[in-house]
VOZAKOL-317692 format. One record per residue (C-alpha): z, y, x; residue in one letter. Coordinates in steps of 0.25 Angstrom, whole numbers, padded with zeros to 4 digits, always signed. Each point is the difference from the previous one (the first is absolute). Layout:
# residues N
ZYXa...
This chain:
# residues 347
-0144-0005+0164x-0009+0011-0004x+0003+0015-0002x+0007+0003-0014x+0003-0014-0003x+0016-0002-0006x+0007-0008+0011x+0008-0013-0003x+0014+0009-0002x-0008+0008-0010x-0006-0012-0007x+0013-0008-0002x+0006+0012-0005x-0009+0002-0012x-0001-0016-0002x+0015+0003-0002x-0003+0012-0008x-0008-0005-0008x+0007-0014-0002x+0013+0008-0003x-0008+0008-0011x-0005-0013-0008x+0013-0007+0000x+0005+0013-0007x-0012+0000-0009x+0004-0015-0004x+0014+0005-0002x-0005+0010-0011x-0008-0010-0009x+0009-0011+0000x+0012+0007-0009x+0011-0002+0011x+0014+0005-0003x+0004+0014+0006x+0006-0007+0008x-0010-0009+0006x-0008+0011+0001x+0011+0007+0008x+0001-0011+0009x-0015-0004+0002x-0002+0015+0004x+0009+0001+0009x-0001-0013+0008x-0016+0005+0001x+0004+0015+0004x+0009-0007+0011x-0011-0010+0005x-0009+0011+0001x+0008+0012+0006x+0011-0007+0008x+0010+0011-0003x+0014-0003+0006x+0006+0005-0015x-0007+0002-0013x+0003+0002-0016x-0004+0001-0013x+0004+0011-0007x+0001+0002-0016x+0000+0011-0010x+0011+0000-0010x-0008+0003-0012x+0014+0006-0007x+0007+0007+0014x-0012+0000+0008x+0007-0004+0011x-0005-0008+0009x+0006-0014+0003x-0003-0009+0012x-0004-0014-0007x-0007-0006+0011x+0006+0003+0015x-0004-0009+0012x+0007+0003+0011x+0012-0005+0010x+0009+0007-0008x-0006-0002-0014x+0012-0005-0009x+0008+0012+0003x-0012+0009-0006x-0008-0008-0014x+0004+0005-0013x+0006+0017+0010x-0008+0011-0008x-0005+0014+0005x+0002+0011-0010x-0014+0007-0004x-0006+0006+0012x+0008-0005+0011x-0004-0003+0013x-0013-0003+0004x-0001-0012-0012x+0003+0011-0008x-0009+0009+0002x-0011-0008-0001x+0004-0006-0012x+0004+0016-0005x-0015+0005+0005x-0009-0013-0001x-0004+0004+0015x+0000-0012+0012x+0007+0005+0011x-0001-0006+0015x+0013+0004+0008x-0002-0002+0016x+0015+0004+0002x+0010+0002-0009x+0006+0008+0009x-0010+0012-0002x+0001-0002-0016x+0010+0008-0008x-0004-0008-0012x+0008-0011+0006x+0012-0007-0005x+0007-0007+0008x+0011-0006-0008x-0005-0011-0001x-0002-0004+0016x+0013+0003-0001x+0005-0009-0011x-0007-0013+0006x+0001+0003+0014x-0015+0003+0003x-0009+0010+0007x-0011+0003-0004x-0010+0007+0008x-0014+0000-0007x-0003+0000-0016x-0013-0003-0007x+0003+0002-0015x-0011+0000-0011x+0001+0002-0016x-0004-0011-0011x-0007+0008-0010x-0004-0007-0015x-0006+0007-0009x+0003+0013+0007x+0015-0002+0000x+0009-0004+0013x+0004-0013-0002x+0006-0001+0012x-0001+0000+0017x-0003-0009+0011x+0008+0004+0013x-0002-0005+0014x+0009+0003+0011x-0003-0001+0015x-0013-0006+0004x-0005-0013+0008x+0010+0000+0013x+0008+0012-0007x-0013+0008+0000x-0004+0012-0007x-0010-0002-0012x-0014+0005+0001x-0007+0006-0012x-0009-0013+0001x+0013-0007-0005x+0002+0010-0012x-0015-0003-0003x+0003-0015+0000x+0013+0003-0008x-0005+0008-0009x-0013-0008-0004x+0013-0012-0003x+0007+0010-0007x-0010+0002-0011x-0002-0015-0002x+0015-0002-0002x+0002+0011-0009x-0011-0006-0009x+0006-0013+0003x+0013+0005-0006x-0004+0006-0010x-0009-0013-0006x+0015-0009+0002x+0008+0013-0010x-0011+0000-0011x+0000-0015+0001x+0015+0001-0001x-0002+0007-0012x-0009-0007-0007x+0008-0012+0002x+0011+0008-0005x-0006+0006-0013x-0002-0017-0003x+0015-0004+0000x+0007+0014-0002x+0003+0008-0012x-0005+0012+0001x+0010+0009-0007x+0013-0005+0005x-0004-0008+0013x+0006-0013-0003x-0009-0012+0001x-0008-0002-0015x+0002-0011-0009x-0012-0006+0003x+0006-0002+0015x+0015-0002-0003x-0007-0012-0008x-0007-0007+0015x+0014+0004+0006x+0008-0008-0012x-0009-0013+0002x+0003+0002+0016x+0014+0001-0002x+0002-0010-0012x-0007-0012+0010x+0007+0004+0011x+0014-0001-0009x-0003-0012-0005x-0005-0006+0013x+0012+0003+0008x+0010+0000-0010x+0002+0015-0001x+0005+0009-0012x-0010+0011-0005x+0006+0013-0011x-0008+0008-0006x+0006+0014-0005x-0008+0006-0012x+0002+0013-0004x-0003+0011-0010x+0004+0014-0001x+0007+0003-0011x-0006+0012-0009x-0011+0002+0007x-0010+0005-0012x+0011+0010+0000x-0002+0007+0014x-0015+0000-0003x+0002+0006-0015x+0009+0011+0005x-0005+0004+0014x-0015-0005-0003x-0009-0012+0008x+0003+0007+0015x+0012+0000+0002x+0000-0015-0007x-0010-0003+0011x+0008+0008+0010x+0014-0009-0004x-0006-0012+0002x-0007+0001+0014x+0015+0007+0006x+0004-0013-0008x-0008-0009+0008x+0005+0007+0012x+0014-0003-0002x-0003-0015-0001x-0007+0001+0013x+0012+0005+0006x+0010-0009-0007x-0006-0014+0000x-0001-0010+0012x-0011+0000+0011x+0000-0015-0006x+0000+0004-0014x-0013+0003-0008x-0001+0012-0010x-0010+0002-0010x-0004+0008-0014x-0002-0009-0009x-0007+0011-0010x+0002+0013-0007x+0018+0001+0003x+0002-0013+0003x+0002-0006+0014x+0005-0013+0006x+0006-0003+0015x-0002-0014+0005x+0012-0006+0010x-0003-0011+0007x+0011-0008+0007x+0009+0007-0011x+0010-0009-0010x+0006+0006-0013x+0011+0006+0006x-0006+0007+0009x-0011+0005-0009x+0009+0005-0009x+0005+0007+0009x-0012+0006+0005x-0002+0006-0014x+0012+0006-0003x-0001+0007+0013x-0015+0006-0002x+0006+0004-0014x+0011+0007+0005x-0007+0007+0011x-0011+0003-0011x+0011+0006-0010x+0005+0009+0013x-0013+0004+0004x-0004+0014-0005x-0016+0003-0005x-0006+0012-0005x-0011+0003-0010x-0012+0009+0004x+0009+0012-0007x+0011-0001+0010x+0011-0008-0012x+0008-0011+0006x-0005-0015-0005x+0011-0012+0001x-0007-0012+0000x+0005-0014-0004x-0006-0012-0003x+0000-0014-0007x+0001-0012+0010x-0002-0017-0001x+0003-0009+0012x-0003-0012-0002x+0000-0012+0011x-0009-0012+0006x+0005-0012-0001x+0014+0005-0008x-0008+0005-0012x-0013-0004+0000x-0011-0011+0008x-0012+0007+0002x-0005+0014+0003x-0004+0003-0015x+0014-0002-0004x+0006+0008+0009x-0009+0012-0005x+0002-0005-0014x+0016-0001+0001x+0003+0014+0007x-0011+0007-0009x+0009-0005-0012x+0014+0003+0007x-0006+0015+0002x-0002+0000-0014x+0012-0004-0004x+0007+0011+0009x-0012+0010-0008x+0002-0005-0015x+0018+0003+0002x+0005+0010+0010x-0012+0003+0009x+0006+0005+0014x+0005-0015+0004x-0003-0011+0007x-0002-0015-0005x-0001-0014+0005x-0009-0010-0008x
């Protein structure tokens, strides 16, 4: 072999490069999940580098903590989901600065935290740690501890990390904004409940799937009562404000299984599959309770008590189809509106 020619070692080593580099690049056109991208990431990171322990680690956009989401390792169930406060620890750091860092001993590194060594029973000698940077903002880091045959990393390895690194934060950030979109398509915008055109798809899911097995469906529809009056007193904001904390509250009160939705302008309707009268009934009459105690305040700081109109009505006690079901607990709601308001009332 002639002078200045790679040898085999070398030429394998970029096949693998470069082999690990298209399979990410596949990753970021074909709209994975986050957490396929995770995963397909990480399985090429640990095909390429051969660390004895690696992870993923992501920036809580709200605490900016950053939370372990993917570990692989011996010891790796008592670690996914841990987070490291903003800056600390070598992780943190670089997630606080941007900067890679290569550790050859951790021993000699004050930035080192060793809590967590000691919380899952591991050593770690070595740490090649490297940040994933979109749009000139830290998305996250990808650590590596203790080289092949517990090793030290070489800058080589960083270089190789790092090029990985800037494909997986592009990756990531193409899986969020596809999220999004996808999002923006079956969410309302205002008070994040799904939109009425999608709680439609879901009510033809769940009407076949009641009738098919033999299942009872409720819907709950509801209207706030005196809702021209919140926006004619404290004006359009704080109108608009009331109904996305509105939103919220349902989201926090209704069943994982359950589907809520704004129907339009103050109205909104909760489907419950697998739910009878009774139980819907029920249901209603506890959201409207917890509503009534629930305190809301208008953009000048007043206290708002909110109540509201409610109908349930039940597949297949009350009605046969799906349009009859909206028909029937439309009209109970109505009821409830044109006499006390503040009630509930089955069709």
């Amino acid at each position: 072999m002639s002078v200045g020619q790679p040898q085999p070692v070398e030429v394998r080593r970029l096949q693998d490069e470069l082999e690990t580099l298209i399979g990410i690049g596949k990753a970021l056109t074909s709209h994975l999940t986050l957490e396929d991208v995770y995963k397909v990431v990480m399985e090429k990171v640990g095909k390429l580098l051969r660390p004895k322990a690696w992870s993923l680690l992501i920036v809580d956009e709200e605490t900016r903590e950053l939370c372990f989401e993917i570990v692989v390792s011996p010891v790796a169930d008592g670690l996914t989901g841990s987070r490291l406060q903003p800056g600390e620890g070598v992780a943190g750091w670089v997630a606080e600065y941007g900067v890679p860092m290569l550790v050859p001993d951790v021993g000699k590194e004050p930035r080192f935290s060793s809590w967590v060594d000691k919380k899952i029973g591991f050593v770690t000698r070595s740490i090649v740690c490297v940040p994933l940077i979109s749009n000139n903002c830290i998305v996250g880091v990808i650590q590596l501890l203790n080289g092949v045959g517990q090793g030290e990393f070489t800058e080589q390895d960083q270089r190789i990390l790092s090029t990985i690194a800037d494909f997986t934060a592009i990756a990531i950030e193409n899986s969020r904004l596809h999220q999004r979109v996808r999002d923006l398509t079956i969410t309302d915008d205002l008070t994040g409940l799904h939109n009425s055109r999608h709680f439609q798809t879901l009510c033809d899911y769940e009407m076949e799937r009641a009738s098919r097995y033999g299942n009872e469906l409720s819907m709950v529809f509801l209207d706030l009562d005196h809702f021209k009056q919140v926006n004619d007193t404290y004006g359009h904001l704080t109108g608009s404000r009331l109904l996305k904390e509105v939103g919220h509250f349902f989201q926090k009160i209704v069943r994982m299984v359950d589907h809520a939705a704004r129907y339009g302008g103050d109205e909104f309707v909760i489907l419950l599959p697998s739910t009878g009268k009774q139980g819907a009934l029920t249901m209603a009459n506890n959201l409207l309770e917890q509503l009534r105690a629930t305190e809301f305040i208008s953009d000048c700081g007043q206290s708002l008590r909110v109540t509201a109109s409610i109908g349930v009505a039940t597949y297949p006690t009350n009605a046969c189809c799906l349009q009859e079901l909206i028909k029937l607990s439309d009209e109970a709601m109505y009821e409830v509106k044109r006499s006390s308001r503040n009630g509930v009332k089955s069709a």
